[in-house]
N, CA, C and O atoms as CSV, one atom per row, in Angstrom:
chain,resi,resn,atom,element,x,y,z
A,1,UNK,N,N,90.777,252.182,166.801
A,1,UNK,CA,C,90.320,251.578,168.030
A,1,UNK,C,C,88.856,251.204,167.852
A,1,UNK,O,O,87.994,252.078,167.757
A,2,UNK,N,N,88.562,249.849,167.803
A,2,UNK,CA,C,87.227,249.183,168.147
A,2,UNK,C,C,85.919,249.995,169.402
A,2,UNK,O,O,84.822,250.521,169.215
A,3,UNK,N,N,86.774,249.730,170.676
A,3,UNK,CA,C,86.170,249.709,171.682
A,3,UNK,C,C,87.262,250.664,172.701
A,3,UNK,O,O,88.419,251.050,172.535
A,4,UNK,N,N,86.325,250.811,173.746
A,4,UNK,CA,C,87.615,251.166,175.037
A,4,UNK,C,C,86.684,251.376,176.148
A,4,UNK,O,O,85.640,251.973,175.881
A,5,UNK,N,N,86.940,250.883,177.659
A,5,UNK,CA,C,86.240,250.906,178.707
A,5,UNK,C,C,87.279,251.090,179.648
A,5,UNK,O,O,88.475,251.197,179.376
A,6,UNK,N,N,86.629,251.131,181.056
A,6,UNK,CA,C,87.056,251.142,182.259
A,6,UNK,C,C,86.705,250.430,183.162
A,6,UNK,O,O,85.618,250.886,183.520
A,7,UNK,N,N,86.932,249.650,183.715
A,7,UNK,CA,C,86.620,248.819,184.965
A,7,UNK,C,C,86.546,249.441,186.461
A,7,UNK,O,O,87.357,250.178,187.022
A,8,UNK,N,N,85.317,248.913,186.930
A,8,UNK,CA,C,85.627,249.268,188.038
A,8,UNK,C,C,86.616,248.861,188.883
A,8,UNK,O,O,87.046,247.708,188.843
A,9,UNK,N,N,87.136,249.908,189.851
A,9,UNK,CA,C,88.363,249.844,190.796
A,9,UNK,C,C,87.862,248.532,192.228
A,9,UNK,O,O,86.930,248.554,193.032
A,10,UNK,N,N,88.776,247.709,192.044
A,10,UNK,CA,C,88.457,246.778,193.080
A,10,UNK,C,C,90.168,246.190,194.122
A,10,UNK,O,O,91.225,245.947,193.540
A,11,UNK,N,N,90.078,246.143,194.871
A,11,UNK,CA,C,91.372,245.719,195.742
A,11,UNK,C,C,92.006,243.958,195.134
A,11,UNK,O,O,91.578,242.834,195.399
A,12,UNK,N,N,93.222,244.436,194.210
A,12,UNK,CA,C,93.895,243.579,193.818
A,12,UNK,C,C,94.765,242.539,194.690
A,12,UNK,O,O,95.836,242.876,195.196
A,13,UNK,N,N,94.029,240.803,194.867
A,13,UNK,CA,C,95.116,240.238,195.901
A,13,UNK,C,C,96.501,239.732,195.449
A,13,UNK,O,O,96.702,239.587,194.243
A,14,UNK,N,N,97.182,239.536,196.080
A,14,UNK,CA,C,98.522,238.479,195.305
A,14,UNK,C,C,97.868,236.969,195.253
A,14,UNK,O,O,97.278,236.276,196.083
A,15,UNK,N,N,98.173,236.829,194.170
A,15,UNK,CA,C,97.449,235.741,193.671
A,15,UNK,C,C,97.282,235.376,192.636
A,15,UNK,O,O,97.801,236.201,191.885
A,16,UNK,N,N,96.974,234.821,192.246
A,16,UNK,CA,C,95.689,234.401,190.225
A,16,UNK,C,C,94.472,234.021,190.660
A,16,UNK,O,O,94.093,233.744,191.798
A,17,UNK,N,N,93.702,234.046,189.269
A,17,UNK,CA,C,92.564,233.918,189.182
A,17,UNK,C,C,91.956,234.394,189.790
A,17,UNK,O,O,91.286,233.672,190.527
A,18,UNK,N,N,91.804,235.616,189.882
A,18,UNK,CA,C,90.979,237.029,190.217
A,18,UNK,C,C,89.991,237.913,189.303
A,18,UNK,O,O,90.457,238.724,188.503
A,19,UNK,N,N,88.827,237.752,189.432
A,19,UNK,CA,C,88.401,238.528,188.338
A,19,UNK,C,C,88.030,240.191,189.126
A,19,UNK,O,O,87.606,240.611,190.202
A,20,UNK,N,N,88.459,240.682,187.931
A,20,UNK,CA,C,88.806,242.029,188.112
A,20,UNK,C,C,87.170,242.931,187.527
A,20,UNK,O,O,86.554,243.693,188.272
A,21,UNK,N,N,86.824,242.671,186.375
A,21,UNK,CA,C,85.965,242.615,185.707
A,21,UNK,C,C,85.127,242.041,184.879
A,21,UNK,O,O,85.197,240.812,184.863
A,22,UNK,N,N,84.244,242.601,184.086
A,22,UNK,CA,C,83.562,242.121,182.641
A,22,UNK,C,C,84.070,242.893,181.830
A,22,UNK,O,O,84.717,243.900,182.117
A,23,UNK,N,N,83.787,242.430,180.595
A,23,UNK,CA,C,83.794,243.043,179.366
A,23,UNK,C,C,82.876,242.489,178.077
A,23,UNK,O,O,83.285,241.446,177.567
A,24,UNK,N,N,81.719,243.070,177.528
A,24,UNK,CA,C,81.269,242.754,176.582
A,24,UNK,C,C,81.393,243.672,175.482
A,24,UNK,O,O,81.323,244.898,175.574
A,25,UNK,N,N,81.595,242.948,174.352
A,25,UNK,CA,C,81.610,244.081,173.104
A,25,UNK,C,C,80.185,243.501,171.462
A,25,UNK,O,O,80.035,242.299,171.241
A,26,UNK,N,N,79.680,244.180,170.917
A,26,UNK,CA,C,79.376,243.206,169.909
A,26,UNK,C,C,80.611,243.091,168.587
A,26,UNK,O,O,81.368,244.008,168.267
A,27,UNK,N,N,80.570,242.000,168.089
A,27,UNK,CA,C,81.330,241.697,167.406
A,27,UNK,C,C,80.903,241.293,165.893
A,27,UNK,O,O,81.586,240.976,164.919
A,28,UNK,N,N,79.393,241.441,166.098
A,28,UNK,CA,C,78.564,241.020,164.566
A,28,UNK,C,C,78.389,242.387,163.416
A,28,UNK,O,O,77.533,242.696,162.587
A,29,UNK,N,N,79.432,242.864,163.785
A,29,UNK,CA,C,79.429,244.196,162.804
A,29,UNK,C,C,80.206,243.967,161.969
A,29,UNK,O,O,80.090,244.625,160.935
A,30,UNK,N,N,81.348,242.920,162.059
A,30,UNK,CA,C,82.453,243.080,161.427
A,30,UNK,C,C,82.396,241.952,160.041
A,30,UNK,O,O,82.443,240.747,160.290
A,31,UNK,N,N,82.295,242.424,158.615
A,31,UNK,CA,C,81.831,242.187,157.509
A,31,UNK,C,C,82.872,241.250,156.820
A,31,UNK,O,O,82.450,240.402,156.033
A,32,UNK,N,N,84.199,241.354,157.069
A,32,UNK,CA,C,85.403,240.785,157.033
A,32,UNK,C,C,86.258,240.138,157.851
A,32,UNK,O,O,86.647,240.928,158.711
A,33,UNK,N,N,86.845,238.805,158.012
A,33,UNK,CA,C,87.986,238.647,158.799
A,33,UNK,C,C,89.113,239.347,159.169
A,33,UNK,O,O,89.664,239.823,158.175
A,34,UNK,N,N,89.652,239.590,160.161
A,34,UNK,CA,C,90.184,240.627,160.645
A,34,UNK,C,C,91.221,240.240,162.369
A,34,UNK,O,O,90.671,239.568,163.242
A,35,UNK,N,N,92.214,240.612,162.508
A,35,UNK,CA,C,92.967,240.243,163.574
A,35,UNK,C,C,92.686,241.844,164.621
A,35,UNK,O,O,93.036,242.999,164.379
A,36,UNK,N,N,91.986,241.312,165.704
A,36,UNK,CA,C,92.366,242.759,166.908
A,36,UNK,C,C,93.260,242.395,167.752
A,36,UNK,O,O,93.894,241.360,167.544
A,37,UNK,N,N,93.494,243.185,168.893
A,37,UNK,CA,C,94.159,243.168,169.929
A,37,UNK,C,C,93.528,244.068,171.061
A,37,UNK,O,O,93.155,245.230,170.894
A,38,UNK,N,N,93.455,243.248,172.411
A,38,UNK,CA,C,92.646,243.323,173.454
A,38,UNK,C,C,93.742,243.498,174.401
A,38,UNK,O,O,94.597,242.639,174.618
A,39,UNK,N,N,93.663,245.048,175.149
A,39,UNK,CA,C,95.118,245.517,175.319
A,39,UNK,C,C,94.555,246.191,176.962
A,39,UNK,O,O,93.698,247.074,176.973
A,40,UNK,N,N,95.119,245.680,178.196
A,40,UNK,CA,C,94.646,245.723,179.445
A,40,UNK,C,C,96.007,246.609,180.345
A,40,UNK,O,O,97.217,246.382,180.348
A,41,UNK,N,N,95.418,247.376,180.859
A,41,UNK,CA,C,96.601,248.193,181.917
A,41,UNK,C,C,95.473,248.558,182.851
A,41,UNK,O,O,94.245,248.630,182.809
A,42,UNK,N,N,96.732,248.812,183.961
A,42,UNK,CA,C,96.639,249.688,185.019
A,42,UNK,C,C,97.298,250.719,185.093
A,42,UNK,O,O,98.467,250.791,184.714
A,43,UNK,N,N,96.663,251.640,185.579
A,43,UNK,CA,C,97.115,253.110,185.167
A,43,UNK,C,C,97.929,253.505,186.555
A,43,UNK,O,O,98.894,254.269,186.556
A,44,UNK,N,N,97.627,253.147,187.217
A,44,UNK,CA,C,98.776,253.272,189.331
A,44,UNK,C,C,100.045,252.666,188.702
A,44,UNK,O,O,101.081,252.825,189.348
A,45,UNK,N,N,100.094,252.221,187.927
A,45,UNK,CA,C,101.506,250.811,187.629
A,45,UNK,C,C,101.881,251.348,186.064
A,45,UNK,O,O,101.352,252.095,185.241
A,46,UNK,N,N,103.333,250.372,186.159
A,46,UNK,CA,C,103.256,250.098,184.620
A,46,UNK,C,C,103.417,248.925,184.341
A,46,UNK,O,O,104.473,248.317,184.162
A,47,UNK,N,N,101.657,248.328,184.267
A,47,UNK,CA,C,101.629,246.931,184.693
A,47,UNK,C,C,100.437,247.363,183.370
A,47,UNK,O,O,99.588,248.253,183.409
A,48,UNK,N,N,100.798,246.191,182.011
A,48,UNK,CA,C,100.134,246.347,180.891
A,48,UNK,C,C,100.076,245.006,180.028
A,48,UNK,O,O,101.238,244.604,179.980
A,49,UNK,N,N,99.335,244.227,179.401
A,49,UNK,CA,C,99.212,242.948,179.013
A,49,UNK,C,C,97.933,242.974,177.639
A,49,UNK,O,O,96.802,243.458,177.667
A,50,UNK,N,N,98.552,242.356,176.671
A,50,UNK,CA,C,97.359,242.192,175.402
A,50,UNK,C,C,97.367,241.024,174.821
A,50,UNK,O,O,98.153,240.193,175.277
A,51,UNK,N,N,96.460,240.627,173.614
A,51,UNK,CA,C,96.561,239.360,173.185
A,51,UNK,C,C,95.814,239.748,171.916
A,51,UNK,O,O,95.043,240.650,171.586
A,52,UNK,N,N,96.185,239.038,171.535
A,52,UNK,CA,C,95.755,239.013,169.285
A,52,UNK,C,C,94.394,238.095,169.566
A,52,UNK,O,O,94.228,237.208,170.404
A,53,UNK,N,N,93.613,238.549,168.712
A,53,UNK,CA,C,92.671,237.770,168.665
A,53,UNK,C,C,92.158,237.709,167.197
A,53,UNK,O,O,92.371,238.678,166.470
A,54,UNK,N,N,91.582,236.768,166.786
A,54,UNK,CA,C,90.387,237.186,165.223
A,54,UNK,C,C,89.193,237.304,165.520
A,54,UNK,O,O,88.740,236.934,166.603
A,55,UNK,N,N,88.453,237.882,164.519
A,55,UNK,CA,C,87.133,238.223,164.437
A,55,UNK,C,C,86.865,237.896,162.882
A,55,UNK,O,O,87.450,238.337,161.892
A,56,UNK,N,N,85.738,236.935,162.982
A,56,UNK,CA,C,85.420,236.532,161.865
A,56,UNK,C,C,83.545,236.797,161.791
A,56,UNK,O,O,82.751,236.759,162.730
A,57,UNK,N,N,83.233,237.102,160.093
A,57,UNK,CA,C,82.018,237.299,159.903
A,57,UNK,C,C,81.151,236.151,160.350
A,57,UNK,O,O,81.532,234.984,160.257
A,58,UNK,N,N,79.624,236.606,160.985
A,58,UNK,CA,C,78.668,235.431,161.213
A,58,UNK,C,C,78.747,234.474,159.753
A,58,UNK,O,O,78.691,233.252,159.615
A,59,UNK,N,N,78.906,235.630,158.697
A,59,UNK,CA,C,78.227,234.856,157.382
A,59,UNK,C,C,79.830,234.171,156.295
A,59,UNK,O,O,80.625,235.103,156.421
A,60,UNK,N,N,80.008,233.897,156.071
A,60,UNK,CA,C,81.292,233.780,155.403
A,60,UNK,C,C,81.065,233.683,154.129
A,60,UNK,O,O,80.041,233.195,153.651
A,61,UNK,N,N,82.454,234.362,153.191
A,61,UNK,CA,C,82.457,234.449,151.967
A,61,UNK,C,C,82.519,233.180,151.228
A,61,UNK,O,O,83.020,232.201,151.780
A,62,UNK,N,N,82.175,233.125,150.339
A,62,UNK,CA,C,82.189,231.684,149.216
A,62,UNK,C,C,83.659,232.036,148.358
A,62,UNK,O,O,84.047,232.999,147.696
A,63,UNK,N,N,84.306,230.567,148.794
A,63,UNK,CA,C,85.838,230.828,148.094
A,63,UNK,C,C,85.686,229.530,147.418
A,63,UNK,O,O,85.206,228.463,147.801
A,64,UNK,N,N,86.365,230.004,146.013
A,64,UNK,CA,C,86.621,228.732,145.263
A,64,UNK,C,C,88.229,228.854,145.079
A,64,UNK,O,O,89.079,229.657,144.695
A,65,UNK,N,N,88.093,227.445,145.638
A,65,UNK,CA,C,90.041,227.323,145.694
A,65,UNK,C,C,90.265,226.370,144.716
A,65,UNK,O,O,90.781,225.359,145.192
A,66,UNK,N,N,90.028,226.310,143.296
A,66,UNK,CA,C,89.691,225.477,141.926
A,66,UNK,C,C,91.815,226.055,141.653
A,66,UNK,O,O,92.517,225.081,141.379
A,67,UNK,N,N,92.459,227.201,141.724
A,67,UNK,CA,C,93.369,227.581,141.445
A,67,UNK,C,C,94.069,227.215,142.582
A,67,UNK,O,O,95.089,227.885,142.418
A,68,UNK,N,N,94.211,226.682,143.508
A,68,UNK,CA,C,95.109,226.133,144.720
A,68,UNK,C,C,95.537,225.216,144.736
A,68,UNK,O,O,94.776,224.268,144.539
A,69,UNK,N,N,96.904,224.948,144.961
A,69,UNK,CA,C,97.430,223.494,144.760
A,69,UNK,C,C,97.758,223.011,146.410
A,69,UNK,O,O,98.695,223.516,147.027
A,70,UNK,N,N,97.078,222.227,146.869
A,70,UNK,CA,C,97.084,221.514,147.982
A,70,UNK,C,C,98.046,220.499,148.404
A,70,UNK,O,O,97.674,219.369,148.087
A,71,UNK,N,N,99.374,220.551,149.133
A,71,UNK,CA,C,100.009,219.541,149.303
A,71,UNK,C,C,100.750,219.445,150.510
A,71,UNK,O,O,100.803,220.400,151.286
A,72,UNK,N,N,101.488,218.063,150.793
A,72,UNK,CA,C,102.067,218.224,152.166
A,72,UNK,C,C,103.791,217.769,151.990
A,72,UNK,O,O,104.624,217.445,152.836
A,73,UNK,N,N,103.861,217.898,150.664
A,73,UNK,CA,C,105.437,217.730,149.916
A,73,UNK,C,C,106.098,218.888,149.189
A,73,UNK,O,O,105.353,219.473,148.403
A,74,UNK,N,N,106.725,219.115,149.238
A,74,UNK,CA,C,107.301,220.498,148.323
A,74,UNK,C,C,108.386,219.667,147.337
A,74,UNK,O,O,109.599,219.509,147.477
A,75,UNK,N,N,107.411,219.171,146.219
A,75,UNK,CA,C,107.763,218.538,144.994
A,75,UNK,C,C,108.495,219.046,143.858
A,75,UNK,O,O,109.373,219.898,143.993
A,76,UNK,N,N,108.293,218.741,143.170
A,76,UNK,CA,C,108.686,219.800,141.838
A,76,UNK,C,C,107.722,220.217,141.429
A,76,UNK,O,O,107.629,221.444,141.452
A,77,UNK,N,N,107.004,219.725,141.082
A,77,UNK,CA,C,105.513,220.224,140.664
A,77,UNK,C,C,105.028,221.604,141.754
A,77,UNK,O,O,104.387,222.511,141.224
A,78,UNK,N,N,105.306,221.690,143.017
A,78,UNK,CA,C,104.773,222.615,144.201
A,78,UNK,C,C,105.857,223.284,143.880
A,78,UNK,O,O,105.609,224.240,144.615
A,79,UNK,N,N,107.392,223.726,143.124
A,79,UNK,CA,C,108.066,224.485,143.384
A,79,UNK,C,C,107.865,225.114,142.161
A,79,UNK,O,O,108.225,226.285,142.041
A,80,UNK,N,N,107.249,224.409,141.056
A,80,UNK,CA,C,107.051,225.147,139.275
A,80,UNK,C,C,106.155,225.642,139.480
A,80,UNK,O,O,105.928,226.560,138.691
A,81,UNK,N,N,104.934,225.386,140.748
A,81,UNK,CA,C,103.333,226.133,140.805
A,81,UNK,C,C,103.998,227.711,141.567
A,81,UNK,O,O,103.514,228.843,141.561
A,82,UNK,N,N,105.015,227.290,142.052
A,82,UNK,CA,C,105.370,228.673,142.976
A,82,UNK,C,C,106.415,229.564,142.306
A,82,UNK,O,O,106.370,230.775,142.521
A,83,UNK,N,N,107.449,228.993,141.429
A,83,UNK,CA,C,107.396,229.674,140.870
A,83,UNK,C,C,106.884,230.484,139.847
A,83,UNK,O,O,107.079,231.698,139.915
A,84,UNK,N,N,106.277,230.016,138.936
A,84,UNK,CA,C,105.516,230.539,138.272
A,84,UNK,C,C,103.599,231.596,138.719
A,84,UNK,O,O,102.641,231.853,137.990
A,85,UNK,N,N,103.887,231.906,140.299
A,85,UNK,CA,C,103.442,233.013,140.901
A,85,UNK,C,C,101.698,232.391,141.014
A,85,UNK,O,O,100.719,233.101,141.243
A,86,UNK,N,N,101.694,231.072,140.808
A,86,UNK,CA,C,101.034,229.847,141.712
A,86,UNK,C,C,100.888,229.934,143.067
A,86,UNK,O,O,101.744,230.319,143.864
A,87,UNK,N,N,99.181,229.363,143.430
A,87,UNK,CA,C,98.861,229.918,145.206
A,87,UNK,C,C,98.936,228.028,145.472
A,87,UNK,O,O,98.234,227.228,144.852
A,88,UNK,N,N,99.783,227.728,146.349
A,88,UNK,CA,C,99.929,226.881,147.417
A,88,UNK,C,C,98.957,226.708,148.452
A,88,UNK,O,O,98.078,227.510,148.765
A,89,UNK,N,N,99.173,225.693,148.909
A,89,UNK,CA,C,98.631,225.638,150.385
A,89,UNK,C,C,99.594,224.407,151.336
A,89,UNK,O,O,99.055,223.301,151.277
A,90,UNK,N,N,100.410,224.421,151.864
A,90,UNK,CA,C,101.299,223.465,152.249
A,90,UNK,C,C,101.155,222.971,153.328
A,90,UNK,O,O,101.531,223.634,154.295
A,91,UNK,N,N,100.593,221.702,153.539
A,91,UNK,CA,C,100.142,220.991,154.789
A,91,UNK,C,C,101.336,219.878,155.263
A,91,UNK,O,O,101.856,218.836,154.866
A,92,UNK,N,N,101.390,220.689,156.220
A,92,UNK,CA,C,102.830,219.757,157.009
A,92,UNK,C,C,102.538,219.515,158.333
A,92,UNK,O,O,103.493,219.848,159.035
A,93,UNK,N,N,101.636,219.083,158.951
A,93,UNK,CA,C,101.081,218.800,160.219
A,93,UNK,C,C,101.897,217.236,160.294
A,93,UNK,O,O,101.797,216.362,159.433
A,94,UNK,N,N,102.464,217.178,161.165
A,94,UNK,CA,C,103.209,216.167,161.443
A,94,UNK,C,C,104.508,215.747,160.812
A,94,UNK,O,O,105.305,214.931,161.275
A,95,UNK,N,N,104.625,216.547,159.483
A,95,UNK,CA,C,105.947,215.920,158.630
A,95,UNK,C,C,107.424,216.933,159.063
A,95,UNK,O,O,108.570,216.811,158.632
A,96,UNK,N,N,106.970,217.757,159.887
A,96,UNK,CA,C,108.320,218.521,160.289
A,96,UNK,C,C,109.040,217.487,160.287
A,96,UNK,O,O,108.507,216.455,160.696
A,97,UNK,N,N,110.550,217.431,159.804
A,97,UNK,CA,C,111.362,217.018,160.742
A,97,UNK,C,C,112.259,217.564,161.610
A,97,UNK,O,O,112.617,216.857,162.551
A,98,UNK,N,N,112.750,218.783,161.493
A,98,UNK,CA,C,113.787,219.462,161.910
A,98,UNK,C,C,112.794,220.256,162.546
A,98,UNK,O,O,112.469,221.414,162.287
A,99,UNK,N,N,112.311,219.403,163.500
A,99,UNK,CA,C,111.322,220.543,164.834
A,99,UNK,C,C,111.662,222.238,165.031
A,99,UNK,O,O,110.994,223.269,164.950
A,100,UNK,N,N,113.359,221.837,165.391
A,100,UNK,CA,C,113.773,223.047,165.882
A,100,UNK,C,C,114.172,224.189,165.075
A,100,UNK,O,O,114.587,225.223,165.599
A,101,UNK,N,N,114.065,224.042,163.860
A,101,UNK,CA,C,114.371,224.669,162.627
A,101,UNK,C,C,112.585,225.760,162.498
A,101,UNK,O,O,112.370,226.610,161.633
A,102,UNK,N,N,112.044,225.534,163.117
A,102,UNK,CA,C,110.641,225.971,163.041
A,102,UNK,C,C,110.111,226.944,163.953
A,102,UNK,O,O,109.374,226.344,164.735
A,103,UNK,N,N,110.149,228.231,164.226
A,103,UNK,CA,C,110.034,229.350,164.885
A,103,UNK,C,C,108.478,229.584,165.145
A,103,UNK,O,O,107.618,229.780,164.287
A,104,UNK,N,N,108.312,229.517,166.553
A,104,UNK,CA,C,106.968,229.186,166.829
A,104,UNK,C,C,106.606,230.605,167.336
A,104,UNK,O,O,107.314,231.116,168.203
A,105,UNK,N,N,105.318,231.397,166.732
A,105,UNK,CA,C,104.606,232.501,167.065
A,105,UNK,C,C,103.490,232.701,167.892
A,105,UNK,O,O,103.093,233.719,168.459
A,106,UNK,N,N,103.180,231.890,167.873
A,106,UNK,CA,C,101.904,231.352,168.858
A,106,UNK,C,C,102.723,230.695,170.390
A,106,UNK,O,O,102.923,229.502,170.162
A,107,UNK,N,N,103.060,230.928,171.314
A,107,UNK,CA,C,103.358,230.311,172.013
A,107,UNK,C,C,102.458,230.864,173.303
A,107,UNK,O,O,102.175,232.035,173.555
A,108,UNK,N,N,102.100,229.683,174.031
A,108,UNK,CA,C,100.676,230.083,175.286
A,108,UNK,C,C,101.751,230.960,176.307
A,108,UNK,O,O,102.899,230.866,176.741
A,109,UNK,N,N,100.777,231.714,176.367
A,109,UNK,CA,C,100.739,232.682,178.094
A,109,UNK,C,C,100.698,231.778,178.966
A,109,UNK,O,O,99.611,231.469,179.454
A,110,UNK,N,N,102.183,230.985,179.459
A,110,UNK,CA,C,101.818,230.031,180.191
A,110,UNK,C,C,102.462,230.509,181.700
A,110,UNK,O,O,102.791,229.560,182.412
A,111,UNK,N,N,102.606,231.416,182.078
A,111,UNK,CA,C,102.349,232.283,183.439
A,111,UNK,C,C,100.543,232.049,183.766
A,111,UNK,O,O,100.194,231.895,184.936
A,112,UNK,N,N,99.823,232.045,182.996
A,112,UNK,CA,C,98.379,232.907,182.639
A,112,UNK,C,C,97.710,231.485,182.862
A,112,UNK,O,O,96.499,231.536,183.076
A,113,UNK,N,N,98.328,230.140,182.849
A,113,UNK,CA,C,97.136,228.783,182.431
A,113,UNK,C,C,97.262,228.324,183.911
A,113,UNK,O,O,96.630,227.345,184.309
């Protein structure tokens, strides 16, 4: 665990867009990229809600991607780099075709927008 606080107690309306609290944390400690999770309850309820977040260094590491093969085709050439235990990078922004064949992890809190 990063952090952990308490908010003060305030009379919850039916509604959205209510702010309940603040929260500040520093975040310039963290030397590496890194995924948290920012994890909110009420303790009267079992009423509980979180979200993934990253945290990335102010300073960033120097990467040489001289060994990466960059493409947006899965060729022969991209399947001999992979097999042979070759680092990829596969850019398919727009070339899906089979949309629905594609299992989406990211999907918005759209109760929440």
């Amino acid at each position: 665990m990063f952090a952990e606080g308490v908010l003060p107690t305030v009379d919850i309306q039916i509604g959205n867009e209510q702010k309940l609290g603040t929260m500040n944390m520093p975040l310039n400690s963290f030397k590496r990229a890194q995924k948290l999770n920012l994890k909110i309850w009420l303790d009267c309820l079992e009423v509980t809600n979180n979200w993934d977040f990253w945290v990335y260094p102010s300073i960033l590491p120097e990467v040489h991607g001289d060994d990466i093969h960059i493409t947006d085709t899965l060729d022969e050439q991209t399947r001999n780099i992979l097999v042979n235990g070759g680092k990829v990078l596969f850019l398919t922004a727009g070339k899906v075709e089979h949309g629905k064949d594609v299992v989406q992890y990211m999907t918005p809190a759209f109760w929440n927008t």
